[in-house]
N, C-alpha and C positions, 0 to 999 in steps of 0.2 A: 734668382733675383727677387723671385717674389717675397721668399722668407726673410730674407734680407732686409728688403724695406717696410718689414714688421721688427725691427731693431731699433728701440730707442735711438736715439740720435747721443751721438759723443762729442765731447770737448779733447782735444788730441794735445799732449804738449809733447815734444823731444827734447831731454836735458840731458847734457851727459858733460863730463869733465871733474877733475877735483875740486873746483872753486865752491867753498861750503855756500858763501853768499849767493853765489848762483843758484844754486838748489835753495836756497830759503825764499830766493827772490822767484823760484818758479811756486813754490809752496803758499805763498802770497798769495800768489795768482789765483790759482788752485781757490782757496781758501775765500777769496773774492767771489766767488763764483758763483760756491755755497751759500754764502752771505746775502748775496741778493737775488738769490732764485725763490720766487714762491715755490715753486715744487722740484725740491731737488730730486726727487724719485724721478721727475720726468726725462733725465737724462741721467747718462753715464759720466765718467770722467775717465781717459787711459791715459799711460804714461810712458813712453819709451824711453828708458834711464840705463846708464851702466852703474847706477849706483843707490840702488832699490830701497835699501833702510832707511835712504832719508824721505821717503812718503811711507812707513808702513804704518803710523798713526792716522791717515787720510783715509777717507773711502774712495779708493782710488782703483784700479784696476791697471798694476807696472807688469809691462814688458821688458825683460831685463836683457839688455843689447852686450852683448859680445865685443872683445876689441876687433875679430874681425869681420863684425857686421859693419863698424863704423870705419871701418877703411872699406869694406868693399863700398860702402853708400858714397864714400869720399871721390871714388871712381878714379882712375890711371892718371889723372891730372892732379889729383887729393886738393879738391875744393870743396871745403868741408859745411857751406850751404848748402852743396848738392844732397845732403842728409834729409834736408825739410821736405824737398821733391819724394824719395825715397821710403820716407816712410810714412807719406801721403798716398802712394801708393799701395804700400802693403796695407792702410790703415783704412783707408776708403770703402774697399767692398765690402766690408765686415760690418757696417750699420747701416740704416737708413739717409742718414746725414752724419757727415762731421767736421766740425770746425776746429782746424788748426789755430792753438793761440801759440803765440811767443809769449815766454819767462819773464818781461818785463812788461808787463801788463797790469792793469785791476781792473773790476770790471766794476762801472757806473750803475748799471742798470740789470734787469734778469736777463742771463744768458741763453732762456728762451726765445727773445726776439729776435736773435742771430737765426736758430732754428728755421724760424718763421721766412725770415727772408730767405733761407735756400731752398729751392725746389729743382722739377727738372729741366727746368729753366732758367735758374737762376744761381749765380755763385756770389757769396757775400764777402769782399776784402772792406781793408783798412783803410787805405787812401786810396783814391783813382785819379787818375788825368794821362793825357794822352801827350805820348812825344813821336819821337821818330827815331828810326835804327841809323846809326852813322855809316855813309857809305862805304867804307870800309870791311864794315860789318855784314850791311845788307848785301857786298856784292861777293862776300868769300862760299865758294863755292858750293860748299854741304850745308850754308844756310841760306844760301839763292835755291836751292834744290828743295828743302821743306817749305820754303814761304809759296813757289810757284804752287806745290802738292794742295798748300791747305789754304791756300787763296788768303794768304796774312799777307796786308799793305804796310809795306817795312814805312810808309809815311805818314801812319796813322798806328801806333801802338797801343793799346792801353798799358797804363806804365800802374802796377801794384806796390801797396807796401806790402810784405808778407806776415805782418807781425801778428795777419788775422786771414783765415784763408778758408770761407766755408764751402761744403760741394757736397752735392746727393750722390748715394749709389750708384745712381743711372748714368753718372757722367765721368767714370772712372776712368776712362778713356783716355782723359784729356791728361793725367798723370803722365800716361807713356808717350803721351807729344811733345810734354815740357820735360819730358829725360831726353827726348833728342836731340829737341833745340836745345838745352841746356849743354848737352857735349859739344855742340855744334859752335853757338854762340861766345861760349866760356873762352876756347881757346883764341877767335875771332875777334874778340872784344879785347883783345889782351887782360885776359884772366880781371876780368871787372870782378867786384865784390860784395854786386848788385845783382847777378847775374840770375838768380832761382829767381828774382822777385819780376824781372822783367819778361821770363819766356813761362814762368805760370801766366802770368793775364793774357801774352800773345796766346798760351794756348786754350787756357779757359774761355775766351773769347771766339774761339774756333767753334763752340759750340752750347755758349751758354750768354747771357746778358749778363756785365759785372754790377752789383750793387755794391755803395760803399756802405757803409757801418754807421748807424747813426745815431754815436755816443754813447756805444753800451758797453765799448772799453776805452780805457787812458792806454796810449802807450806811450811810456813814459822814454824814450831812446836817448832823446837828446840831453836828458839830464839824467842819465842811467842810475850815476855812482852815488848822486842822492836821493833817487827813490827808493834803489835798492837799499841803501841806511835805514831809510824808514821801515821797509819790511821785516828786515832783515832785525832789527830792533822789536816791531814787532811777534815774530815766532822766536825772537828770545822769551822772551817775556812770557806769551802761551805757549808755546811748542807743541803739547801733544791735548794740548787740555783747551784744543779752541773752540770746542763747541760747547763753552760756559756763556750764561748772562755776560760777566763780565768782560769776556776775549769779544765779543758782538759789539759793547759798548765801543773799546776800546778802538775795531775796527773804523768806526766813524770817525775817528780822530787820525785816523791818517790819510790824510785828503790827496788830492793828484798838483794840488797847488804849494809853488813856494813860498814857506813862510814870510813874511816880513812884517819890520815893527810898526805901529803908531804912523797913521799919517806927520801929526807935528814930528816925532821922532825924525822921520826920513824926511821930511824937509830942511830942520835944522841940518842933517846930514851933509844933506846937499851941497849946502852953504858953506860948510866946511870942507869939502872937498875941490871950492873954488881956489881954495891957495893954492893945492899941488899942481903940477901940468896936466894937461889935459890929459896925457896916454895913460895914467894913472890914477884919472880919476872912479873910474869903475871898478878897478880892482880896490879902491878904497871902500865905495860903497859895499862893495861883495864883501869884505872884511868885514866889514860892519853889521851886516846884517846876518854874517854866519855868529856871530862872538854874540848877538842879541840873546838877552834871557828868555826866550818864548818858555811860553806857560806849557805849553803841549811836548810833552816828554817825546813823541815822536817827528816833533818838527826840530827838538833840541839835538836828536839821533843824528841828523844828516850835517850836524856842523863841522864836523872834522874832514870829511866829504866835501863838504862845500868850501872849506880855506884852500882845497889842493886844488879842488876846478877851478878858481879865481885864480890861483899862481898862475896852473897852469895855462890859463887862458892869455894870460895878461903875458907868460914870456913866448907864446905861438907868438901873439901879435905884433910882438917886437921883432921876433926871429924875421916874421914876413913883411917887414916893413923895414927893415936893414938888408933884405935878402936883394941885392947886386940885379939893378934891370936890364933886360935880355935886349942887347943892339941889334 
């Protein structure tokens, strides 16, 4: 252990799938990283991918996953977040610290301050707040049986996002607590799809303090399909040639905020969207402001992206607002 916690500290990503924007959109990340670290020698970067050539331009360190690494991590259930659990465990005892990021990310600030905040005390996630396990859940048998063992109060959870999940050496342990709960809870839960995110913090919690993360990555989830535009736009653009003056400049222009025009612009807007009926008036405005000329070639990137989330938003809300109420 001792040599170990003389290991640079690592940034962890797992990508894998055919989706080329995915791997650009993890490359971004990646490349964020870089970008705002005053000392990138101070850390490493690894990468668990079954599809390796798309990082071999990175200073990157790929782990190249097998198809059947990624069904065994999927586990006899194949719940394919149980991978994150998985190869946090293989990936943990191998440095001093490591912070798992998720592919939709950029990072605001030096990804040294993540560092700082994990110790052996301390585990740094994305979001924290605490809920409670439904009883349902808390009374099914094999996970009545782990919460008595580790003294977890199913009425007090800490509830993680996982898109960011840091942990020192020393606490490695906690890996193969959240692989049991996770077989345990997954099936109990009726296959939830939150599942890794909720019995990591129950078990990180077992044995460390969670700190939440403070602003030193965007994760960008909720609006995936046009952040990812933006990245995705740009490692068109540099690709292999991002460590120029200009691939630097250019990063600052792709900001974690959606574009929008002119205050007067969006007022008038507004105005005009008084005639239609009301369920339609957002998807108007959304219309509008994807079809705007922004000046920023990478805010223009995510327009085609942004007319399919406004449809598609505007005909969920229809769907669920015609959807037959339950007597």
């Amino acid at each position: 252990m001792t040599e170990v916690a003389n290991i640079k500290p690592r940034l962890l990503y797992l990508v894998y799938g055919p989706d080329v924007a995915y791997h650009r959109e993890a490359q971004f990340s990646i490349l964020s990283a870089l970008y705002r670290a005053a000392d990138s020698e101070s850390f490493s970067i690894v990468v668990y991918t079954d599809a390796p050539a798309h990082y071999q331009h990175l200073p990157v360190t790929v782990y190249p996953l097998a198809p059947e690494t990624l069904q065994q991590w999927a586990g006899e259930l194949r719940y394919h977040h149980r991978s994150k659990l998985c190869v946090l465990q293989q990936a943990v005892p191998l440095a001093s610290k490591t912070v798992f990021i998720d592919t939709d990310t950029f990072f605001l600030r030096d990804p040294a301050l993540l560092f700082v905040a994990v110790d052996d005390k301390a585990c740094v996630v994305d979001e924290l707040y605490h809920s409670q396990l439904s009883p349902a859940v808390a009374q099914d048998l094999a996970v009545a049986e782990l919460l008595q063992q580790y003294k977890i109060e199913p009425k007090n959870i800490p509830v993680i996002n996982s898109g960011l999940f840091g942990i020192a050496c020393s606490n490695a342990a906690v890996l193969d607590l959240a692989l049991r709960l996770n077989d345990a809870v997954y099936p109990a839960s009726n296959k939830s799809l939150t599942t890794e995110q909720l019995v990591l913090g129950m078990a990180a919690a077992t044995q460390t303090a969670l700190q939440a993360d403070d602003g030193v990555i965007k994760h960008y989830w909720s609006r995936k399909q046009l952040f990812r535009a933006k990245a995705s736009a740009f490692i068109a653009k540099h690709g292999a040639q991002w460590d120029t003056e200009a691939a630097r400049r250019d990063f600052l222009r792709v900001t974690p905020a959606m574009p929008k025009p002119p205050v007067l612009i969006r007022s008038l807007m507004k105005l005009l969207t008084l005639v239609v009926p009301q369920p339609a008036r957002q998807l108007l405005l959304e219309l509008f402001y994807a079809r705007f000329p922004y000046r920023n070639p990478f805010d223009r990137a995510c327009q085609d992206a942004w007319r399919e989330k406004a449809w598609k938003n505007y005909y969920e809300k229809k769907a669920e607002k015609n959807k037959p109420k339950a007597k």
